[in-house]
N, C-alpha and C positions, 0 to 999 in steps of 0.2 A: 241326367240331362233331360230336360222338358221347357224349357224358358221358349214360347213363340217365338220371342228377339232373335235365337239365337238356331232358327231353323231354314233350310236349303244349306247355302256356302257355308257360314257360320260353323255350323253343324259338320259340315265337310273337312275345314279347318280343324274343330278340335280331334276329330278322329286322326286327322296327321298329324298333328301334333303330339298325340298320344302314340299312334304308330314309332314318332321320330323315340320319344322317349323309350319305347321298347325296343326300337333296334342302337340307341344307342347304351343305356345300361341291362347289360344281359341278367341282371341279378334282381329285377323287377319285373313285375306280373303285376295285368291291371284286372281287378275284378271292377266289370261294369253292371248296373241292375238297370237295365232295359227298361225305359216307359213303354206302356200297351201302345201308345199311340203311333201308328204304321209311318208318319210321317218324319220322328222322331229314331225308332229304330232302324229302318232300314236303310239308311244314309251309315248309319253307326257298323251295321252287319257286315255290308257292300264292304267297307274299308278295314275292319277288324277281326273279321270271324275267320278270316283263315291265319291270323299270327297265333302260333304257338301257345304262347304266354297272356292273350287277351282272353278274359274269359266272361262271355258278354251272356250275362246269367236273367234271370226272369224278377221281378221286382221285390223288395224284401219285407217281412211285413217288420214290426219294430225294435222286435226282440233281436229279430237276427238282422235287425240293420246296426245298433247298438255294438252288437256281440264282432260283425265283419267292421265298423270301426275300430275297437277295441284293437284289433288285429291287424291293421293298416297304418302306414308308415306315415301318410299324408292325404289327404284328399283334396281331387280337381274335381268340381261341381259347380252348376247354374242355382242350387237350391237356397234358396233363404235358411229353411228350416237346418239344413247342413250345417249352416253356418254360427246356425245357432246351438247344435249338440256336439261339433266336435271339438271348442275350446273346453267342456266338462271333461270329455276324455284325454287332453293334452294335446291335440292334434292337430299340427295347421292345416289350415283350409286356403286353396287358390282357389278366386272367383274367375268363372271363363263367362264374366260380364264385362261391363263397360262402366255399369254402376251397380247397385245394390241398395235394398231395403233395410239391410241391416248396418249400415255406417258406423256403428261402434263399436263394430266387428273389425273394422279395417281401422279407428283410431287408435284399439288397444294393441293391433298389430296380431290378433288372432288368424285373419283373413287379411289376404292381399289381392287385390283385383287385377287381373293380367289380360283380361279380353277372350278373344276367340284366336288370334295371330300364331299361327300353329307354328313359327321358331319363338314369340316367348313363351308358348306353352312349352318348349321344349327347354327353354336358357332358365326361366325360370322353378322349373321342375329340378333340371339338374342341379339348379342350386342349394339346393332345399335338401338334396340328396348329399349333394359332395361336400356342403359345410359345415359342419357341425351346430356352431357359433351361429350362422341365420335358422338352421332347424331349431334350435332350442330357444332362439329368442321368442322367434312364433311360439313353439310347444308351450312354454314356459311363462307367456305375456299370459295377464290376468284377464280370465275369462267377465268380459262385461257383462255377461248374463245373468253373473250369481254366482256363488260357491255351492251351491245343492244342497243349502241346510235352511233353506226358506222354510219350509214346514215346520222346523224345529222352532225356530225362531217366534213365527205364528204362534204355534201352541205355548209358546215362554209366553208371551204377551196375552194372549186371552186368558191364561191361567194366572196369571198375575193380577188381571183387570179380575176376575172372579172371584181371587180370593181375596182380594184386597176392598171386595162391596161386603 
């Protein structure tokens, strides 16, 4: 969470909305990575830091941002770049925008835009959770960004253009 748009109330909203979602499924735990920026966390802390189950952690560098997607069910984020690594690892992404820089993130159905409105953060979270069939349509939609074998492909092609002079 860092998006200016989406700071004061905004920002307030998504912390209950996140709240609603932990106190309504007890079998979910939110790991959050704190931006340094005071204005940013401490709207987040105020509302979060005493639930049990929220665990509002210091910011991650890329290995172990990677590594704590890998190991998350879904992800609620303002981040572009989010958007752009968690369809590699299978993962839907909920945008807590209005809109987004990455649009063909939300036309493969990788990412869904749901606002800051802290019951669709919650309706649509649960959804995600309790259906099978919408979590894997996301997990499963074809990541616009690439399949992760660009380099491969790269080197097929320069090496071909090389050996073929």
């Amino acid at each position: 969470m860092h998006r200016r748009e989406n700071w004061g109330q905004p920002l307030q909203d998504i912390a209950h909305g996140f709240l609603q979602v932990l106190n309504q499924h007890q079998d979910v735990a939110l790991i959050l990575p704190l931006h340094r920026n005071p204005t940013v966390r401490e709207p987040l802390k105020e509302i979060l830091d005493n639930h049990p189950r929220a665990f509002l952690i210091e910011p991650l560098d890329y290995q172990e941002l990677v590594g704590a997607i890998q190991r998350c069910t879904l992800l609620l984020t303002d981040s572009g770049g989010l958007q752009e690594e968690a369809p590699s690892l299978g993962k839907p992404v909920l945008v807590l925008r209005e809109n987004t820089e990455r649009p063909e993130a939300v036309q493969a159905g990788t990412a869904k835009l749901i606002g800051t409105n802290s019951s669709t953060i919650l309706q649509e979270t649960h959804e995600l959770l309790s259906n099978q069939d919408s979590y894997h349509k996301m997990a499963n939609a074809i990541n616009p960004f690439g399949d992760g074998t660009s380099s491969t492909q790269i080197l097929k092609i320069v090496l071909e253009h090389f050996q073929g002079s």
